[in-house]
Every structure is written in C-alpha cells, then in structure tokens.
C-alpha positions as a LaTeX table, in Angstrom:
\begin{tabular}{lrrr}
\hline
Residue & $x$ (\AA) & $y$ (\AA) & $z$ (\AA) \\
\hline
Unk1 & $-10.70$ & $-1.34$ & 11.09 \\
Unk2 & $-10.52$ & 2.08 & 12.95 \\
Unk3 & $-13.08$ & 4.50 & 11.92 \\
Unk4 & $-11.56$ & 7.29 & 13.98 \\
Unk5 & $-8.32$ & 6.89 & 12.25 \\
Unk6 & $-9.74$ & 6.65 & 9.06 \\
Unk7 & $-12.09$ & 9.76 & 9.47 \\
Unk8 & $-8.39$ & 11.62 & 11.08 \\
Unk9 & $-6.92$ & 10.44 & 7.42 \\
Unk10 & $-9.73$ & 11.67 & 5.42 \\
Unk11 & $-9.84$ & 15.29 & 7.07 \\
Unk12 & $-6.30$ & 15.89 & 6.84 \\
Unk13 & $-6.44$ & 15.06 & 3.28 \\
Unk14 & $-8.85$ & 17.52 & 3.04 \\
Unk15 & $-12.41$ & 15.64 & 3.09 \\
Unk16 & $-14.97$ & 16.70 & 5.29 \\
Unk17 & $-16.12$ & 16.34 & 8.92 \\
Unk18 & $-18.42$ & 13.51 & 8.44 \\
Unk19 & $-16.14$ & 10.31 & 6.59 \\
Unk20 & $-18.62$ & 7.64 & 7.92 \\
Unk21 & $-20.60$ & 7.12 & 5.19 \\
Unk22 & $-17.11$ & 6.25 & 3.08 \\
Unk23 & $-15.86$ & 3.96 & 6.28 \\
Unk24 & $-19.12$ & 2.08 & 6.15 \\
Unk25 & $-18.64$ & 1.43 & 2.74 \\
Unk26 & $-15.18$ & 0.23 & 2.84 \\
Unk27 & $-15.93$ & $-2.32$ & 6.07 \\
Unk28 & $-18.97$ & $-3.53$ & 3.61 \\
Unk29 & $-16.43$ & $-3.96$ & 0.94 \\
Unk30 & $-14.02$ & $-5.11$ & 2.92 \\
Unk31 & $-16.35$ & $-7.96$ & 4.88 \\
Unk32 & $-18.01$ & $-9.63$ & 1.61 \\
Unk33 & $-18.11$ & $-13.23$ & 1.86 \\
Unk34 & $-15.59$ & $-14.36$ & $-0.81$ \\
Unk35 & $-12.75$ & $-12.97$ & 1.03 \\
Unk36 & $-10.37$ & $-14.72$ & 3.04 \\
Unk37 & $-6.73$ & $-12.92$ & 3.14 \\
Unk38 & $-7.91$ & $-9.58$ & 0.67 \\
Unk39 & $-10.17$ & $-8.32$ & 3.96 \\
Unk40 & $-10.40$ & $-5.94$ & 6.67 \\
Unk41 & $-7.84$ & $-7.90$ & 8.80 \\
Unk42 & $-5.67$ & $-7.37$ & 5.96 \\
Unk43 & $-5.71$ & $-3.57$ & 6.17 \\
Unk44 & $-5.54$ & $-3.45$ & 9.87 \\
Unk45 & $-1.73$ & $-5.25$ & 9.23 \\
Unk46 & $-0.80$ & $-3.15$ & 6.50 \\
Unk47 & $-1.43$ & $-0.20$ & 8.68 \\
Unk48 & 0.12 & $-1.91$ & 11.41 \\
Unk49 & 3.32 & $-2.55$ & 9.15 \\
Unk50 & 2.79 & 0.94 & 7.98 \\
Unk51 & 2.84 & 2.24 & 11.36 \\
Unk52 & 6.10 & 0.36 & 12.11 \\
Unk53 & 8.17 & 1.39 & 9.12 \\
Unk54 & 6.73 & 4.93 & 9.04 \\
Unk55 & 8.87 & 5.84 & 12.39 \\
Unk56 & 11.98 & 5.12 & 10.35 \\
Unk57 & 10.67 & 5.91 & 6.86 \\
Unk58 & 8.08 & 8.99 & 7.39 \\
Unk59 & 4.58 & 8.78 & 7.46 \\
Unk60 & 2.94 & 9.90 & 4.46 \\
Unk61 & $-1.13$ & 10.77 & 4.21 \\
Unk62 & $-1.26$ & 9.52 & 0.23 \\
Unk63 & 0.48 & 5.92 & 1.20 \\
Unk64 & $-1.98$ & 5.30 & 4.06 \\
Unk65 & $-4.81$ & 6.37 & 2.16 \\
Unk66 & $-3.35$ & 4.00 & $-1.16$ \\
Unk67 & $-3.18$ & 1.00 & 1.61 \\
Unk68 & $-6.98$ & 1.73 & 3.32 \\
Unk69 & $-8.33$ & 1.66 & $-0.17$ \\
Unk70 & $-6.05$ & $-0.80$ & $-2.44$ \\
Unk71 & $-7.71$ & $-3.78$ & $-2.21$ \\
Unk72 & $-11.38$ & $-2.27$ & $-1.79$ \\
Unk73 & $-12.93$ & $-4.30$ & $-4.89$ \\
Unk74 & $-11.76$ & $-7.62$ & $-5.10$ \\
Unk75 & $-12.77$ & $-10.21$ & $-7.31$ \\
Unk76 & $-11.18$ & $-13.65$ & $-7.29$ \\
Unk77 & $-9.06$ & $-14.26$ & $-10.46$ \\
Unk78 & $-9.84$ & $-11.15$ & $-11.84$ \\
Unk79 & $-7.04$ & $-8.63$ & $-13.39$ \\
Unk80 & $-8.54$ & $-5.63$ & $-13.12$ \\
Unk81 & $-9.26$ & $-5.23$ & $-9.20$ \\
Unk82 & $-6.65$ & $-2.37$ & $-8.79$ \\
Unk83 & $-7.89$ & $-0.12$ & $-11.28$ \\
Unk84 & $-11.30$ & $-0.50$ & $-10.32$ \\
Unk85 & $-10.07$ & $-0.26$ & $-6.81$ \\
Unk86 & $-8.77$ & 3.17 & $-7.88$ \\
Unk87 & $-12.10$ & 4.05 & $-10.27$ \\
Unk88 & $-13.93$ & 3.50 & $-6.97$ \\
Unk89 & $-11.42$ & 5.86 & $-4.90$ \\
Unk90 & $-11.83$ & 8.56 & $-7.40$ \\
Unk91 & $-15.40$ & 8.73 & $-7.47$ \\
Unk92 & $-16.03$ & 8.73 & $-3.19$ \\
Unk93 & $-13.17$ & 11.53 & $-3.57$ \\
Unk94 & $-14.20$ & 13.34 & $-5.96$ \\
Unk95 & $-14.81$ & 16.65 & $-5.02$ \\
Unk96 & $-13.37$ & 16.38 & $-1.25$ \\
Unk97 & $-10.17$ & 15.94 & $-1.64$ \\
Unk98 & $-7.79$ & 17.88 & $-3.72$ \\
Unk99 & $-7.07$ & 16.58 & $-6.84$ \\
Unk100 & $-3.40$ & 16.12 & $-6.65$ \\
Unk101 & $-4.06$ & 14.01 & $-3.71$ \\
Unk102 & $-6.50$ & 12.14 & $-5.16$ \\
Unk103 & $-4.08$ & 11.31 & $-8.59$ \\
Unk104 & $-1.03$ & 10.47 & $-6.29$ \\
Unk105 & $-3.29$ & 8.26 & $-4.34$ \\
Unk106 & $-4.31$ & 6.56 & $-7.28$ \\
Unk107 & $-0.63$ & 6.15 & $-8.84$ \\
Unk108 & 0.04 & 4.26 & $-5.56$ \\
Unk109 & $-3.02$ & 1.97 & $-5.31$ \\
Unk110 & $-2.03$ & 0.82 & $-9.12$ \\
Unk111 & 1.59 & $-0.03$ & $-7.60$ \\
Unk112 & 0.23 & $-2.39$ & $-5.48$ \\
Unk113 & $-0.62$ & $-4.58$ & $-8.75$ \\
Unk114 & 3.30 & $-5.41$ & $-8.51$ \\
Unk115 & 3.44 & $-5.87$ & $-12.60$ \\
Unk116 & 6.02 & $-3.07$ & $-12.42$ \\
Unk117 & 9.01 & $-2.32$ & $-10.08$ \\
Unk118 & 7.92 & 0.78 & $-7.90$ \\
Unk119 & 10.45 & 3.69 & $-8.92$ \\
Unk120 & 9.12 & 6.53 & $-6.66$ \\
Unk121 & 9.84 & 6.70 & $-3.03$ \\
Unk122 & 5.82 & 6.34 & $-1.68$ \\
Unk123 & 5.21 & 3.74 & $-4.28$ \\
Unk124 & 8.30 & 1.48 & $-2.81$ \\
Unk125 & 6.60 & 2.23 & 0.64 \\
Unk126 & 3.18 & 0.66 & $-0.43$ \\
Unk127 & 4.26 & $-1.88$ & $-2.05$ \\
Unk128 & 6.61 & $-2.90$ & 0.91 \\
Unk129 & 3.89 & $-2.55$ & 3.11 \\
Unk130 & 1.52 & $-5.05$ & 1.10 \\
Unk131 & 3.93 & $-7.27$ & 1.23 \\
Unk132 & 4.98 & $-7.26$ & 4.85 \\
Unk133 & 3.57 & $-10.57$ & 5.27 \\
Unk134 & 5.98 & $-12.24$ & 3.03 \\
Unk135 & 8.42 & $-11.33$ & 5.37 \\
Unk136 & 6.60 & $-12.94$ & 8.69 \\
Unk137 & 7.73 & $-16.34$ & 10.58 \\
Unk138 & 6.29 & $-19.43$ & 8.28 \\
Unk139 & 3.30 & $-20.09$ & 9.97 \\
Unk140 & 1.86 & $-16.57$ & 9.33 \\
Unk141 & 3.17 & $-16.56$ & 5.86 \\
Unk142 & 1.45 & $-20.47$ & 5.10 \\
Unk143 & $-1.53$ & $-19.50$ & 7.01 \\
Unk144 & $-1.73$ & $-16.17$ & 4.55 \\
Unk145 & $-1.45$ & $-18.58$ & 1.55 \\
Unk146 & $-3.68$ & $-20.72$ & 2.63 \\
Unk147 & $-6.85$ & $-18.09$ & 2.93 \\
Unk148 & $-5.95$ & $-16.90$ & $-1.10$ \\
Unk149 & $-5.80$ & $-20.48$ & $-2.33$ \\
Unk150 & $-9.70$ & $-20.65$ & $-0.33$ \\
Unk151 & $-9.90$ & $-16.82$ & $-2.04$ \\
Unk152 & $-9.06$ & $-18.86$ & $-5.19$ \\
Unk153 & $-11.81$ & $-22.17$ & $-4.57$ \\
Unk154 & $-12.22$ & $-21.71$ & $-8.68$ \\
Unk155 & $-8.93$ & $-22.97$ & $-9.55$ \\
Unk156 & $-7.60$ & $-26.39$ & $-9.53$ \\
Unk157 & $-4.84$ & $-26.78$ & $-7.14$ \\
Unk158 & $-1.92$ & $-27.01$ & $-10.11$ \\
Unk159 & $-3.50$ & $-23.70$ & $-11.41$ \\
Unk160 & $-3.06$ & $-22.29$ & $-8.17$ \\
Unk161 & 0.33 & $-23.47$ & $-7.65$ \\
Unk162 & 1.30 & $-22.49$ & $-11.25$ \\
Unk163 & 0.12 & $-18.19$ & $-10.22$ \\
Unk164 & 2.00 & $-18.63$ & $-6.90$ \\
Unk165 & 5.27 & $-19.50$ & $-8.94$ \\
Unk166 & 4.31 & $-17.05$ & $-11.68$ \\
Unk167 & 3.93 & $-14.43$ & $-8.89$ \\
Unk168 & 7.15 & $-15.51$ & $-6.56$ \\
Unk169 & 9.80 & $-16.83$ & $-8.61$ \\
Unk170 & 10.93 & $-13.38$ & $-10.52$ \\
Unk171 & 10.32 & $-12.07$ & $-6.71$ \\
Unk172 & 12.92 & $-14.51$ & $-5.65$ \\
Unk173 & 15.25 & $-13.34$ & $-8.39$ \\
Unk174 & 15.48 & $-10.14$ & $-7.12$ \\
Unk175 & 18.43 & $-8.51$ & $-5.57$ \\
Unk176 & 16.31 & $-7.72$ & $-2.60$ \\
Unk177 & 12.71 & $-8.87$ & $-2.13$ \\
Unk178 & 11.73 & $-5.08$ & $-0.65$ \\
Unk179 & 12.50 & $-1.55$ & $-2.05$ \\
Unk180 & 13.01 & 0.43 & 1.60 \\
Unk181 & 16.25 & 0.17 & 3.59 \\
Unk182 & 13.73 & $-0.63$ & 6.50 \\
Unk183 & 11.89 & $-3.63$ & 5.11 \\
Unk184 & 15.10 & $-5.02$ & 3.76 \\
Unk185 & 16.64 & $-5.13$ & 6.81 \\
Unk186 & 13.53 & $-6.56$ & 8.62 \\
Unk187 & 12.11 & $-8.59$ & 6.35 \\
Unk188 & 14.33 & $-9.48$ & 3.84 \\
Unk189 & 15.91 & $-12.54$ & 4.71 \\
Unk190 & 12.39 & $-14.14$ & 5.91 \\
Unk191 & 10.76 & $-13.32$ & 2.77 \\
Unk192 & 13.15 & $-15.44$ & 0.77 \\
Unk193 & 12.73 & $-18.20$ & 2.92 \\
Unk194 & 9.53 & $-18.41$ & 3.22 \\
Unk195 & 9.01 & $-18.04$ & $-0.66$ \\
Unk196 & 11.50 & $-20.66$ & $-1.42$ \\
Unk197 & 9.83 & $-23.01$ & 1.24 \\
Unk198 & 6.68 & $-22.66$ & $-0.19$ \\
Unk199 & 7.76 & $-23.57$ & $-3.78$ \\
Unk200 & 9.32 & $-26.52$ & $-2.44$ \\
Unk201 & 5.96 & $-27.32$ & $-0.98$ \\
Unk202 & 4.49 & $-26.62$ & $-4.08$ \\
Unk203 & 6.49 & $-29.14$ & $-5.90$ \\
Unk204 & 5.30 & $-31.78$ & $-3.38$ \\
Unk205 & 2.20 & $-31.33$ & $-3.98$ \\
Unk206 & 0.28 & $-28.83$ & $-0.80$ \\
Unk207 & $-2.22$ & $-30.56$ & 0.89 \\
Unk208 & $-4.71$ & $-27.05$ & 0.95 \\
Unk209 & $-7.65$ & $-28.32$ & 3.40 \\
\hline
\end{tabular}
C-alpha cells in the first residue's frame, strides 16, 4: 500500500500534514495473520480498479477513502466487520476531517456489506470496485476464493460452500452483476461466468488444498 497516496487522500479530505501514524495503523490492520484475500493486496486492487473506472466514472475522495478503510477490521465469520470497520474510521477521523466527509465515508464503507442494493451513485462505485475481482479471468477469480475459504479454516467445507451460494446465487439473478455502465461493460459477462463455474464446482465437491 502507498503511503504517499494515502497521506495525498487524507489532506485533501482535510486531515493534517502528518497521516502516518493512521497509514501505519491500517498496514498493521491490514497485515494480521488471519488474512488471506481481506489484506493489503486487496486494497492495492481495489484502488487499482478504482483508478481504472474513475477515468470514465470520476474520481471521488469519499469512495477512495470508503475502499482504503472498508475492510480495516476483519474477523473471520463475523457479521459485524463493516460497522466496526466504520466505528474505527470515525474515531481516527474524528476531529480532522469534516464531518460530512466523514458520514458519507461511512454510508459507503457500510455498502460494501452488499445486504442492500447500492442506490446512490458513489455507493454503486464502491461496491463495483470491491467486486472487481468477480469480474477477472478464472484463475484470478478461483485463486481469490481459494484465500477466503483459508480466511474461513473454521468452517467445514459444505458450510463454506453453503455462504458462497448464499452470497452468489441472488448475485447471479441479477439483471446485471455491477451497478456502473463501466463495470458492466467490463466485467459483466466474466462475473457471471465465473460465479456460475464456481457453483458448478461447488456441487462437485472443491478440492480446497
């Protein structure tokens, strides 16, 4: 991850000179041991992906700062990491950056929980961008599944396959998989592949190791 960027983020947001306290924290977040797809490597490609779309879409300060900080707490199986995620945002934040910022910020890390279809414009852009990879050739997309089913070493491997078709299958019943014009048109028709491949795999049983 790019401190420089980061710290260029933070001070046109507002925040002050000195944002490498907050950096350091989010690599130490972002490098605990647990994690296997929900890390640092992750952010780089959602800013990456970000980068990408925001030539077409627009770049916006509050959807960058949503994607550096969406996944910072993670906890395997747990349903709450967003809003702590968010809890966590709020308190560095407080009393740097504006608190408009800081709310709209927050509004967009809790989209990337993808419980609810994104209605607002920077909320379909996060949520696109989180799931770029979805969208990726097959190898990329298996390899990505592979690190949250290690993320996920608690469950047995039918629990596991039974979240993965909770998560995907009213994804795959979607008119489109993404919200932008820009994803769709990149994206779209891997996405679906690669979701219905995997839940064929699933049904024959994925050999994880």
């Amino acid at each position: 991850m790019d401190s420089h960027r980061f710290g260029a983020l933070w001070r046109r947001a507002g925040g002050g000179l000195d944002s490498h306290p907050i950096f350091d924290l989010l690599t130490d977040h972002y490098q605990e041991a647990h994690r296997h797809y929900h890390n640092g490597h992750h952010i780089v490609v959602c800013l990456q992906a970000y980068d990408d779309a925001a030539v077409a879409i627009g770049a916006d300060d509050a959807v960058e700062m949503a994607l550096w900080f969406h996944d910072a707490i993670y906890t395997p199986g747990a349903s709450d990491n967003e809003a702590r995620s968010v809890a966590w945002f709020q308190e560095l934040a407080a009393g740097q950056l504006p608190g408009s910022f800081i709310s709209e910020v927050s509004h967009l890390i809790m989209a990337t929980c993808h419980t609810d279809l994104p209605v607002v414009s920077g909320a379909k852009f996060v949520v696109d961008v989180d799931l770029w990879g979805l969208g990726q050739a097959w190898e990329g997309f298996f390899a990505d599944t592979k690190a949250i089913r290690r993320e996920a070493s608690q469950l047995t491997d039918e629990d596991f396959a039974r979240g993965q078709r909770k998560f995907f299958e009213p994804i795959l019943q979607r008119a489109h998989i993404y919200f932008t014009s820009h994803f769709q048109h990149h994206f779209d028709g891997a996405a679906r592949d690669n979701i219905q491949h995997l839940l064929d795999h699933l049904d024959s049983k994925v050999a994880w190791q």
